[in-house]
C-alpha positions as a printed Julia matrix, in Angstrom:
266×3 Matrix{Float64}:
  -8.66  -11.56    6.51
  -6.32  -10.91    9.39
  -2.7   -11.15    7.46
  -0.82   -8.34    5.76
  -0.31   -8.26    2.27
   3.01   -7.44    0.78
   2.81   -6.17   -2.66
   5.57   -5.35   -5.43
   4.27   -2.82   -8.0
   6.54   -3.51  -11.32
   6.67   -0.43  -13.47
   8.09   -0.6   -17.04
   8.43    0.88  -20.51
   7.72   -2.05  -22.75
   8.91   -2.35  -26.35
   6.65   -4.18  -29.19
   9.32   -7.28  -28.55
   7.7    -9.47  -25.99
  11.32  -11.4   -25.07
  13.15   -8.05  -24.7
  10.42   -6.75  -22.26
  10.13   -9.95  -20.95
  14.01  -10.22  -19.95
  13.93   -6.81  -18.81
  11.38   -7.39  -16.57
  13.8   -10.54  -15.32
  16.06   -7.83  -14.32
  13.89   -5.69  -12.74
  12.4    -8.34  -10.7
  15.62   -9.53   -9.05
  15.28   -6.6    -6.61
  12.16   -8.08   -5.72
  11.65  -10.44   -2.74
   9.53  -11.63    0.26
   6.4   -10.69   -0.94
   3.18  -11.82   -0.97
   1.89  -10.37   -4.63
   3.85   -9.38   -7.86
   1.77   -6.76   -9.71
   2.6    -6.03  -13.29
   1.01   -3.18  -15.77
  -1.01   -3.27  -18.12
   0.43   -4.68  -21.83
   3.35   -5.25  -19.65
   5.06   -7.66  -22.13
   4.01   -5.66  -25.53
   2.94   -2.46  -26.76
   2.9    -0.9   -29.56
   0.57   -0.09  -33.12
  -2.36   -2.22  -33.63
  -0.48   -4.74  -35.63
   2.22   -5.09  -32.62
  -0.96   -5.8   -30.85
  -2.21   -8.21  -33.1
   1.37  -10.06  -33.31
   1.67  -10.25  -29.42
  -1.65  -11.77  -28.98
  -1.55  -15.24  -27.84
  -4.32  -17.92  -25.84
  -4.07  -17.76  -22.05
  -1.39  -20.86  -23.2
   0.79  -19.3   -24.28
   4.49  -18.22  -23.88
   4.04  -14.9   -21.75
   0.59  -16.26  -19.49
   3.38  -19.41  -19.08
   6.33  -16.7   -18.2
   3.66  -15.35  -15.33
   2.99  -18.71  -13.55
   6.66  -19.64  -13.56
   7.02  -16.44  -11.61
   4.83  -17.1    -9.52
   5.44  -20.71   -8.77
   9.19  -19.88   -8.33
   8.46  -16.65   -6.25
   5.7   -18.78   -4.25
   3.93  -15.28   -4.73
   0.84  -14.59   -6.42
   1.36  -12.69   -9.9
  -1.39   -9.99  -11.23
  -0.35  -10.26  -15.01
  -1.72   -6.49  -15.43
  -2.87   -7.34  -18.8
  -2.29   -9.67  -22.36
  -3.54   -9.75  -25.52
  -5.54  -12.96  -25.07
  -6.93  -14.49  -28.75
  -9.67  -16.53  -28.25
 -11.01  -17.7   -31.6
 -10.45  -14.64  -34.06
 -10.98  -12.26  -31.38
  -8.94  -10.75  -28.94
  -9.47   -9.26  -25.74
  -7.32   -6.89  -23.24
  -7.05   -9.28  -20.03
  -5.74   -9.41  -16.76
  -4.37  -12.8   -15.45
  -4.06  -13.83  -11.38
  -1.44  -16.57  -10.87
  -1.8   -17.95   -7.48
   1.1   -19.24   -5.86
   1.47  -22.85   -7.53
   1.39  -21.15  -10.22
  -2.15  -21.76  -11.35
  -4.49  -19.4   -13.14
  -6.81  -18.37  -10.32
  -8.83  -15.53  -12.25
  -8.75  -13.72  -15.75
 -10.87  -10.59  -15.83
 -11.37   -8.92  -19.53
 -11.4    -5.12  -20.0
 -15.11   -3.66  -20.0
 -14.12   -0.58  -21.15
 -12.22    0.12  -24.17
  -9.94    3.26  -24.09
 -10.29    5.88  -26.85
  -8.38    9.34  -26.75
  -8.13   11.88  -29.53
  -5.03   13.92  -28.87
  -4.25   17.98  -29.17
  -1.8    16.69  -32.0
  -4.02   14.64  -33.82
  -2.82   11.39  -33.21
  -5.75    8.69  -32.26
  -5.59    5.54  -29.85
  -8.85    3.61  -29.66
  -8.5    -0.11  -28.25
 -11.91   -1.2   -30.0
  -9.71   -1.31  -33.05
  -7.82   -4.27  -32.08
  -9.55   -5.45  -29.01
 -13.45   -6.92  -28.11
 -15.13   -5.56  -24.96
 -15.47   -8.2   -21.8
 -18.86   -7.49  -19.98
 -18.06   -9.3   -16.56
 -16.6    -8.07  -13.41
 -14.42  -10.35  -11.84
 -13.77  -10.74   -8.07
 -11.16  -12.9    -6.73
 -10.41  -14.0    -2.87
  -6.38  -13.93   -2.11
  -5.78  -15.32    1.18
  -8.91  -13.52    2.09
  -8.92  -10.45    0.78
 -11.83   -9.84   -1.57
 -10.26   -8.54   -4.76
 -11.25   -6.83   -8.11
  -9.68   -6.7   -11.08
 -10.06   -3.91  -13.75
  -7.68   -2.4   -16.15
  -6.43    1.39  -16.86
  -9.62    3.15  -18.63
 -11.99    1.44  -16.28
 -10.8     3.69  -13.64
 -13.41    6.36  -14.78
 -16.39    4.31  -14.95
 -17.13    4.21  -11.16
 -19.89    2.03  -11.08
 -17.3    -1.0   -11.48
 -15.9    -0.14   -8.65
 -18.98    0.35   -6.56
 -20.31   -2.6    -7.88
 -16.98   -4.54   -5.96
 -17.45   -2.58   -2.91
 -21.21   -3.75   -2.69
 -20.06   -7.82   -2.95
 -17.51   -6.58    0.22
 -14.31   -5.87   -2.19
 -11.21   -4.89    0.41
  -8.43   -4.48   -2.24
  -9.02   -2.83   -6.12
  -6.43   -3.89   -8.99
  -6.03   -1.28  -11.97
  -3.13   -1.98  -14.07
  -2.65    0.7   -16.54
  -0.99    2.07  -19.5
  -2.0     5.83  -18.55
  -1.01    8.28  -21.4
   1.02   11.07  -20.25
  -1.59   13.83  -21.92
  -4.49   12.59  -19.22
  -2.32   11.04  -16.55
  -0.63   14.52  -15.69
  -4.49   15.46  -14.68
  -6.63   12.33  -13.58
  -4.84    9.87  -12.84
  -3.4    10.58   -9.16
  -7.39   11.59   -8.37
  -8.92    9.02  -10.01
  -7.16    6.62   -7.96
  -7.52    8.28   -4.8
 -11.41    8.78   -6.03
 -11.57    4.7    -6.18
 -10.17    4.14   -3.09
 -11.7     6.67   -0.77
 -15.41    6.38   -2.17
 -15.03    2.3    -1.84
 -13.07    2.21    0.96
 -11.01    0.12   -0.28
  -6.52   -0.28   -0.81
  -5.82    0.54   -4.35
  -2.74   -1.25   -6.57
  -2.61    0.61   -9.56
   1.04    0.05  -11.09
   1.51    1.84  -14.38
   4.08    2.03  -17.8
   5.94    4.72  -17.97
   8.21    5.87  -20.89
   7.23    6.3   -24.59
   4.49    3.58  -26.4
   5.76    2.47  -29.2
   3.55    2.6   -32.58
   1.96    5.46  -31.32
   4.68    7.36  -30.33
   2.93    8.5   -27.22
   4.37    9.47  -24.04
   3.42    7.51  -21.08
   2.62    8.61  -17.54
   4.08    6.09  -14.81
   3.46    7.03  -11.21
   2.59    3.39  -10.5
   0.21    3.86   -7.34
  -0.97    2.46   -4.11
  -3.4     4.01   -2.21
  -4.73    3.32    1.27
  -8.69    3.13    2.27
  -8.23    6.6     3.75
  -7.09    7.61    0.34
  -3.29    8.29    1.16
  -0.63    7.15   -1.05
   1.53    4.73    0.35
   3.77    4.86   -2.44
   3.76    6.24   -5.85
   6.86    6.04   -8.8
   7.62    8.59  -10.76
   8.67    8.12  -15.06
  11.02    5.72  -14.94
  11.03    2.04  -14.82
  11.16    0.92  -10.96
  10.06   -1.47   -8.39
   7.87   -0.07   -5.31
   6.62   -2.78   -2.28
   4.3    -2.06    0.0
   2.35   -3.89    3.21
  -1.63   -3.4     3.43
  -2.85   -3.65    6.94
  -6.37   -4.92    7.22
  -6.76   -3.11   10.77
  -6.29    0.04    7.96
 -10.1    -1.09    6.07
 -11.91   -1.7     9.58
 -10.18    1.8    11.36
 -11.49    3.82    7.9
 -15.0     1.89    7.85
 -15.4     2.55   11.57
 -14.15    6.32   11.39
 -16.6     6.97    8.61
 -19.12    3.99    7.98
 -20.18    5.31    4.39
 -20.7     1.89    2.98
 -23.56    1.01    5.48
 -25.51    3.99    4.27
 -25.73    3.65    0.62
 -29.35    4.04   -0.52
 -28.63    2.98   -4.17
């Protein structure tokens, strides 16, 4: 790994309709260019009640995973598809799609963890409804940085993450859909947590804006954090497009400064 990595962080608010987000996202991305990475959020295409779910979902065939590797084959970038609602069979899972740059699936990780939040106001959101659990971690080599994917409630569970740093992970994906309620609190030091007890670059881009269904506020504040754990750049609630460039000199100056992954004992 010697190269920088330039990296566009997409943050929307999508709809339940997957060809209005879809076209909106058209827009957004025309202010995108030269890069080396497009990252999307998680659900990016459709949110919404567990029946929007269940309408959206679609085999890795289908229209929106096909939407993602036109991107990327006409951006000659690779394309994080934060996450779809992938049916396989009569279940569906929460999944995160890489699209190299021909365009060509190069990974699909499915969410371990299934968020579940029981609100001040009453009001419920638990994935398991709609969605099976994966049980595989998923690393991925992008020009030769050693990624891993993961989606939005993952973030707490840091044994994922530690789990990447021990197979030599540089660079940690979490597409998220972060509610407002818990964002406000954890979500700026839960990414910063990742980053700076991995050593590792974090890409965490977010939705912002209010989830349809549920009628639940969203946080934004699409992230990306350095190995150090500074914030390179972070959005705030509104839909926007942030690029950044990840120096590798940044992992071997933090590793050298403090050399915390040669003395793990567990």
């Amino acid at each position: 790994m010697n190269a920088t990595l330039t990296i566009a962080l997409i943050q929307n608010a999508a709809g339940a309709d997957t060809a209005t987000n879809l076209h909106r996202l058209d827009t957004l991305l025309k202010h995108v260019s030269d890069v080396d990475l497009i990252a999307l959020p998680e659900v990016f295409a459709a949110r919404g009640g567990d029946d929007d779910l269940r309408r959206a979902a679609q085999p890795l065939t289908g229209d929106t995973v096909q939407w993602l590797r036109s991107l990327a084959s006409e951006r000659k970038a690779w394309v994080l598809g934060g996450s779809v609602m992938e049916l396989d069979g009569d279940r569906i899972f929460n999944t995160s799609v890489l699209i190299n740059r021909a365009g060509d699936i190069a990974a699909g990780y499915r969410k371990i963890h299934l968020f579940e939040v029981h609100l001040e106001d009453g009001k419920t959101v638990r994935e398991a409804d709609v969605y099976s659990g994966g049980d595989t971690p998923v690393m991925v080599d992008i020009e030769g940085w050693k990624c891993g994917l993961s989606i939005c409630y993952d973030l707490r569970f840091p044994e994922l993450y530690r789990h990447y740093a021990k197979h030599g992970c540089d660079l940690l994906f979490i597409p998220s859909n972060f509610t407002q309620r818990t964002g406000k609190d954890h979500w700026n030091v839960l990414v910063r947590a990742r980053a700076i007890e991995n050593q590792c670059f974090v890409i965490a881009p977010g939705q912002c804006g209010i989830m349809p269904g549920h009628e639940i506020e969203t946080h934004g504040h699409s992230m990306a954090v350095g190995p150090w754990g500074e914030v390179l750049c972070e959005a705030e609630q509104s839909e926007t497009v942030l690029v950044t460039s990840l120096d590798p000199k940044e992992l071997a100056a933090t590793r050298a400064r403090v050399p915390a992954l040669d003395h793990r004992k567990l």
